[in-house]
N, C-alpha and C positions, 0 to 999 in steps of 0.2 A: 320680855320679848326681845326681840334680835336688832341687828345696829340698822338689819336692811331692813326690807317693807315687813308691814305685817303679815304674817300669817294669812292663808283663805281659808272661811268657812266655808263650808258648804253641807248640805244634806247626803248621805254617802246610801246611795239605792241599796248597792249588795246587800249590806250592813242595816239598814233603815234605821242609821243613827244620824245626831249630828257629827260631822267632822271637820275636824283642824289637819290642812296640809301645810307643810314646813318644807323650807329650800335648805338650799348650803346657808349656812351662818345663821339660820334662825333654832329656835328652841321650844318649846310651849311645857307648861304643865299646867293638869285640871286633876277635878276630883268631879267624880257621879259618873252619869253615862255619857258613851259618847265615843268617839276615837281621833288616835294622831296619827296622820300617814305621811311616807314621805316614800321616794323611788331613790336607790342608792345604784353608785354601778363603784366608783376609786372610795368616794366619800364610806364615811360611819355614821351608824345612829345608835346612842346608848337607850334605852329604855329602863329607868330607874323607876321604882314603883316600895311604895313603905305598905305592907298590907296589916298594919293594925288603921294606919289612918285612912287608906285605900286612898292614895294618892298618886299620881305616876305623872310622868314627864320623859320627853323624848328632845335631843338638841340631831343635828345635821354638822358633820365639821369635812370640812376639805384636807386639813393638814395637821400633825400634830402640833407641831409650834415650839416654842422654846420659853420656857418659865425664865430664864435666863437670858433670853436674845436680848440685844440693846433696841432693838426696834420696837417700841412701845405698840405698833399697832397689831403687832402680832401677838402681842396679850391681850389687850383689848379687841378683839374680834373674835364672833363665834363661829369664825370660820375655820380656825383653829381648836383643835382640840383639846390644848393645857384652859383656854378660856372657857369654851362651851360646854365642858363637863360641870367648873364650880362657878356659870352661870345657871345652868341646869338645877344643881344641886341647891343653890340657895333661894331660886325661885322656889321649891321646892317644898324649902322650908317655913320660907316664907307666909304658903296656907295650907302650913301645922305640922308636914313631914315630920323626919327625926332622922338625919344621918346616920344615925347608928342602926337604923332599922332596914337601911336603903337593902333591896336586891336588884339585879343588873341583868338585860336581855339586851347582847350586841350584834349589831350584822352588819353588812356591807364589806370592804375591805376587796373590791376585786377587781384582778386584773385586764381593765375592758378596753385599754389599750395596746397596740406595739409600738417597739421606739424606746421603751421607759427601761430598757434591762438594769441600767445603772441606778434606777430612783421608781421603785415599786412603791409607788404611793399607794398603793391599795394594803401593800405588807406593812409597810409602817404605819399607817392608821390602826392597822388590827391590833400589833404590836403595841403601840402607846396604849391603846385604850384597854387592855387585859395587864399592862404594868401599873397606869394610875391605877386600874379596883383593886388591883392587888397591895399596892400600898397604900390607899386609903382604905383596904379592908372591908368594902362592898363583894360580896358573892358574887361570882356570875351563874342565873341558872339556867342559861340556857345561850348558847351561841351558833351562829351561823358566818364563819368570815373567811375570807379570800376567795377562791376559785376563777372563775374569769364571767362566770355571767351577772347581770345586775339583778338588782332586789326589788319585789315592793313589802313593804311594811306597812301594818296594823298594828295598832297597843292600847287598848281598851284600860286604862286608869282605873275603875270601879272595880276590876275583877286581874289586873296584870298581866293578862291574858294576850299574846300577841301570835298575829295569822302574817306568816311571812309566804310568798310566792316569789318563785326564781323564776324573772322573765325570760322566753326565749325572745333571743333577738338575732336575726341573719346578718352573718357580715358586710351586706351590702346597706343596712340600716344606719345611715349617716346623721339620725337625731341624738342619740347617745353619742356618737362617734363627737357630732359639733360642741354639745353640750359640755363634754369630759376636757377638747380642749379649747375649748373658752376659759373653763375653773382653772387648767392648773397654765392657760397663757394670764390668767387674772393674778394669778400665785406669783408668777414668775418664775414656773420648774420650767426646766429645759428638758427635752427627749434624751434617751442615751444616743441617740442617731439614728438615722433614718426614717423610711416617709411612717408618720401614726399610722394602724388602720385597726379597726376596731376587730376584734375576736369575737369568734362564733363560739357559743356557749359548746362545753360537749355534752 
């Protein structure tokens, strides 16, 4: 589980399963029915899935981070993406995975602010996270990342199976807009300059 709160269950109508929603810095993995959802707009979510043990997990990171930063909390948080991949990964293992078996469905990665020309947090999320599978040697089969509108995600563990929908959302829609910089004034990234204002999907 994640360093913040737990996870919310809930019963998910569309779907008529149970499901698990995740924020920035939280993770989950299950196995049977069921789903993990989360809504992405800068952030990523990997969905790792072993389908001999039909196993899957899904983490939320805000930044990639630095395996090497001297600021220990940036390794330890799955807020970060060098953390919440091999917190992901070992939950994982934990009931029964097998790394070596891992295959990988990533999305988010998008531009849903202005201001940030200097520090595209949505392009570096994408980036990190198709360099780790690559050098841990996880597949990716299937990807959806950058562009500038947000995500919502589904990833069904039992079957690997993920229902992604690209929200529209109006430039005048200031909950995305507050949310995005909340996360990265929590981060501490700076704007490249000038006032935010959230982008209309094309």
């Amino acid at each position: 589980m994640s360093e913040a709160s737990t996870p919310v269950r809930y019963f998910d109508r569309e779907f008529q399963v149970d499901a698990v929603k995740i924020l920035p810095g939280q993770y989950h993995a299950a196995t049977g029915p069921g789903t993990i959802t989360t809504v992405l707009g800068s952030c990523v979510s990997t969905c790792l899935w072993d389908p001999v043990a039909r196993i899957g997990g899904m983490n939320h990171f805000m930044l990639p981070g630095d395996s090497a930063a001297a600021n220990a909390t940036w390794r330890a948080s799955a807020r970060f993406g060098v953390y919440a991949m091999e917190v992901l990964i070992n939950e994982m293992t934990h009931l029964g995975a097998d790394r070596r078996r891992l295959v990988a469905k990533v999305f988010g990665g998008a531009r849903v602010l202005a201001g940030f020309d200097k520090l595209d947090v949505g392009a570096k999320n994408a980036e990190f996270v198709l360099e780790f599978l690559k050098v841990e040697g996880i597949p990716v089969a299937a990807q959806d990342l950058l562009d500038v509108c947000p995500r919502k995600v589904h990833f069904f563990p039992a079957t690997g199976k993920v229902q992604m929908k690209r929200l529209q959302v109006a430039p005048s829609d200031t909950v995305l807009q507050k949310r995005e910089r909340e996360y990265l004034s929590e981060l501490n990234v700076k704007s490249g300059g000038g006032d935010i204002e959230i982008f209309a999907p094309r």
